[in-house]
C-alpha positions in Angstrom: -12.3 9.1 19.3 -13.5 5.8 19.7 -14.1 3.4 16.6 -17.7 3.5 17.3 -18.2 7.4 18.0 -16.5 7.7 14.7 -18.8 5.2 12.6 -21.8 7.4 14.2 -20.4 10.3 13.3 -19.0 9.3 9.9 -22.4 8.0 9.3 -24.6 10.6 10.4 -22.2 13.1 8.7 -22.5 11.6 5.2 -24.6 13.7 3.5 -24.0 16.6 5.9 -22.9 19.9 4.1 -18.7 20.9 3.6 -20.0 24.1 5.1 -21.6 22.3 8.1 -18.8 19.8 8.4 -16.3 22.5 8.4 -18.3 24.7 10.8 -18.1 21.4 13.4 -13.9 21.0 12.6 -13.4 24.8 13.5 -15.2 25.2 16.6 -13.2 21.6 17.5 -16.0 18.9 17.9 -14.6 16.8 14.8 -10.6 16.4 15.6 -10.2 13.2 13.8 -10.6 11.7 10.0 -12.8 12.8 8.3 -13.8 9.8 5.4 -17.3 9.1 4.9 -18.4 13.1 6.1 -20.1 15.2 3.0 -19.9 12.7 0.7 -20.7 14.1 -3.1 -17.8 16.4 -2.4 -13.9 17.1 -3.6 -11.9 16.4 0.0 -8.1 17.8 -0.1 -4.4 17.0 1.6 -2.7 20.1 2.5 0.5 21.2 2.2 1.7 24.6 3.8 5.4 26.3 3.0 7.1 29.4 3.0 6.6 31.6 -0.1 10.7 31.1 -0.9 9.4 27.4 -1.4 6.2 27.5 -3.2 7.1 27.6 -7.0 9.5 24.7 -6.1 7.1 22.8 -4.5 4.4 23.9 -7.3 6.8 22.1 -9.7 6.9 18.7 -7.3 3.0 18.9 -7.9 3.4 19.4 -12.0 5.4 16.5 -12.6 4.2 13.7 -9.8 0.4 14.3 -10.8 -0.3 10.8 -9.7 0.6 11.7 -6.0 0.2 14.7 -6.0 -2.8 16.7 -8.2 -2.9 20.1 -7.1 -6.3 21.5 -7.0 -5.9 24.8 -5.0 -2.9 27.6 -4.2 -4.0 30.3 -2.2 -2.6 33.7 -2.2 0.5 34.3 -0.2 -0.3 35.5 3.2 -4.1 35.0 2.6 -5.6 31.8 4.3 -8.8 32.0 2.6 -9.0 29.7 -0.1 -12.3 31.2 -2.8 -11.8 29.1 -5.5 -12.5 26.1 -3.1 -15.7 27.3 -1.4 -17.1 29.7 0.8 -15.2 31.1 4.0 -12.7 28.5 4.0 -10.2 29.7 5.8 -7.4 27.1 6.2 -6.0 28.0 9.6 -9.1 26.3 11.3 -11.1 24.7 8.8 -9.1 21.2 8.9 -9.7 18.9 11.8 -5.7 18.0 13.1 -2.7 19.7 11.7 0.9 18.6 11.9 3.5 21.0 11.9 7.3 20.3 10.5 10.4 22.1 11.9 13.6 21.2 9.8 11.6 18.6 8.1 11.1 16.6 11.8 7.2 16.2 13.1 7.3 19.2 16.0 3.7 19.3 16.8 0.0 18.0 16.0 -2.6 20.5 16.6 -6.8 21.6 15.7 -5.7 25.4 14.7 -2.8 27.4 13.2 -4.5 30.6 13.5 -1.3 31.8 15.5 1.0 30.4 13.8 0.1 31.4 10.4 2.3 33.9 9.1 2.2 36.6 5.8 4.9 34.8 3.9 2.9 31.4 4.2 1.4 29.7 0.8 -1.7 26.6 1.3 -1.3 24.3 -1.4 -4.6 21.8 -1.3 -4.3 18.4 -3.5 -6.8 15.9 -4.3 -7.6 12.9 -2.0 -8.4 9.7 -2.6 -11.2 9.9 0.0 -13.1 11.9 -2.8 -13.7 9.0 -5.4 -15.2 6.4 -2.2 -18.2 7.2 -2.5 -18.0 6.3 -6.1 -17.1 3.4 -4.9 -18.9 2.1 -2.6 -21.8 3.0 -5.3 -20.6 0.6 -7.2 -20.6 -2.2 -5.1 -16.8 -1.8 -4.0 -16.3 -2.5 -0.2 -14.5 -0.1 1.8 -12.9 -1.7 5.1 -12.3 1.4 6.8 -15.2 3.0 6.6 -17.4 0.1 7.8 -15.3 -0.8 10.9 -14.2 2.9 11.6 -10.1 3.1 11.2 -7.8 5.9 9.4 -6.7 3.9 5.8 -3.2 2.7 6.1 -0.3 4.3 4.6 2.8 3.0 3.7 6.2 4.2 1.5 6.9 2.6 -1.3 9.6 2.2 -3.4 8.3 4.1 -6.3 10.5 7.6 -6.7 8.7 10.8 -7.5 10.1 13.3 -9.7 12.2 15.7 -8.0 11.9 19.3 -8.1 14.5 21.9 -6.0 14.5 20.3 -2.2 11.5 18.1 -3.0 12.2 14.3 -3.7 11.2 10.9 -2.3 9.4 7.9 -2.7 5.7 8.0 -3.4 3.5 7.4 -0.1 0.4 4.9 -0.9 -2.9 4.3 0.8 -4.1 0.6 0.9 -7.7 -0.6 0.7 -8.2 -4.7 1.2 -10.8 -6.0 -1.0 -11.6 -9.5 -3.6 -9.9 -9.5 -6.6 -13.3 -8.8 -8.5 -13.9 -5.7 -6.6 -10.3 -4.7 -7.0 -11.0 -5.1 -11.1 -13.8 -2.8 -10.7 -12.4 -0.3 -8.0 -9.7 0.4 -11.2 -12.5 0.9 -14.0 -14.0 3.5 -11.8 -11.3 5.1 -10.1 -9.6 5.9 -13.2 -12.7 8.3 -14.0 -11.0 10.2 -11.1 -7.5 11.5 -11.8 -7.2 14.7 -10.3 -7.9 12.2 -6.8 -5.1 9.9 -7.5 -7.0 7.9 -10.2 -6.4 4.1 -10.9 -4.6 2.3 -8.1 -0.7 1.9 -8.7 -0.4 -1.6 -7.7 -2.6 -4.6 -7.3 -1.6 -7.7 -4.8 1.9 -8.5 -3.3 3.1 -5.4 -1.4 6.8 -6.3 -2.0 6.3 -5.8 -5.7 6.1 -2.1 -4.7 9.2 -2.4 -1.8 6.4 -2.6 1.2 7.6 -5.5 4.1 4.6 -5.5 6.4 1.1 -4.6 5.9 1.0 -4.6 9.4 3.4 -2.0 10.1 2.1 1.5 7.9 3.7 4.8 8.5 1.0 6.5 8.8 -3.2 5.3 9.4 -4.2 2.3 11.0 -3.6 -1.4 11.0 -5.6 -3.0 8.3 -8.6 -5.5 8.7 -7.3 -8.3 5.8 -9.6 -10.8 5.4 -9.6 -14.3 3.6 -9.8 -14.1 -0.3 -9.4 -10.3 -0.3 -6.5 -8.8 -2.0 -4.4 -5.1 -1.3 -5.2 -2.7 -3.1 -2.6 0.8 -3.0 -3.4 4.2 -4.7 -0.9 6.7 -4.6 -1.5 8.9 -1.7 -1.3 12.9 -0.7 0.4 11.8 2.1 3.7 11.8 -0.4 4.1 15.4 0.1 5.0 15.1 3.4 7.3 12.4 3.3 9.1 14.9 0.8 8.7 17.3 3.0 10.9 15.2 5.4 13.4 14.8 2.6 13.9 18.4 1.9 13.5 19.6 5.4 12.2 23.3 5.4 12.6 25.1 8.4 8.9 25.8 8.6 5.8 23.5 7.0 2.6 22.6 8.1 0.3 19.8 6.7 -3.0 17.8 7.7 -2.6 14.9 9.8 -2.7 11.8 7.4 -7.3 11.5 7.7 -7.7 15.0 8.4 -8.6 16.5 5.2 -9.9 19.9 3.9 -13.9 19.5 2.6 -14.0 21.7 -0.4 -17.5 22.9 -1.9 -16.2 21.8 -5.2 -18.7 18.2 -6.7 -16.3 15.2 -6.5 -16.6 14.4 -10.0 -15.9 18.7 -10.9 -12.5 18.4 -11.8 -10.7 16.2 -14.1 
């Protein structure tokens, strides 16, 4: 998608419905990120394992909260996820997938229906996308959203709380901005934990083991401009970069941008 097609559609999606949003992602005419669509509303990471790995990797979510708040399990085998909204059904509903084979990137893809399987457990976590609009409500610029790129994502070198397989450093998303803002993007991000909360680390990304802002993992090359300051929030991207460590055989997860839109009110869970 090109960077303007997407601030169109980012645009002309923002007050747009979950349910319409998600009725464009699963007949495939939204493929890309999704920040800025149906804002007022709880967007999710996903994480998808076998059910021999769920109560491990429900653990990994109980102690790194920060990473990694867990705000949906659905049943095993059952790809409908009720408590999130109506008809969600998570094998089409999110707009780019990746899949994981032995913990290595096999395949991105728009639909899992056939490779969803009955032993199969959705985990759905908060994202930081959710507390943006809050933010850009209160004055706090958002790079990303007004040129039209995926946020950057980079590892850091802060270690999560193992739990079984599941270990690794703690992934963060970065948002350039002036130190004023920055003050004020942690008064009201904190009002959001169950989306990450308050950011983790404010100014020089080696304090937190990053090298090059211009070199992320996952996302886009950031826009940096003169006078603005890095801003990093821990990310739900860390759940697959533990998924790397612990290497399942089988696990599927959204492409870092491509989140889940839940019916649930941003500010609904705390």
């Amino acid at each position: 998608m090109a960077m303007r097609d997407f601030e169109d559609q980012s645009n002309n999606l923002s007050e747009a419905s979950p349910a319409h949003v998600r009725g464009l992602i699963r007949r495939g005419d939204i493929t890309g990120q999704t920040g800025g669509m149906a804002f007022g509303y709880m967007q999710g990471n996903l994480a998808i394992l076998p059910s021999d790995l769920a109560l491990d990797f429900a653990r990994y979510c109980q102690r790194n909260p920060k990473p990694c708040p867990l705000v949906g399990i659905s049943e095993t085998g059952d790809p409908m996820l009720r408590t999130l909204g109506e008809d969600i059904d998570i094998r089409s509903d999110i707009s780019s997938y990746n899949v994981y084979r032995d913990g290595e990137l096999a395949d991105t893809v728009t639909d899992i229906t056939e490779l969803w399987r009955d032993d199969l457990v959705a985990f759905v976590l908060g994202c930081s996308f959710s507390f943006e609009e809050a933010l850009q409500a209160g004055g706090v610029p958002l790079r990303h959203l007004e040129v039209g790129y995926v946020v950057p994502m980079y590892r850091s070198n802060i270690q999560t709380v193992p739990a079984g397989p599941f270990h690794g450093p703690t992934v963060v998303s970065m948002r350039p901005m002036p130190m004023t803002e920055a003050i004020r993007a942690v008064e009201i991000t904190a009002r959001f934990p169950m989306m990450h909360g308050k950011p983790v680390h404010i100014g020089d990304p080696a304090g937190i083991g990053i090298g090059d802002l211009n070199d992320p993992v996952w996302g886009d090359v950031p826009d940096i401009r003169e006078g603005e300051v890095p801003v990093f929030w821990a990310c739900g991207v860390t759940p697959q970069a533990a998924v790397m460590a612990a290497k399942p055989a089988f696990c599927i997860t959204h492409k870092p941008g491509s989140m889940l839109i839940t019916d649930l009110p941003s500010g609904s869970v705390t």
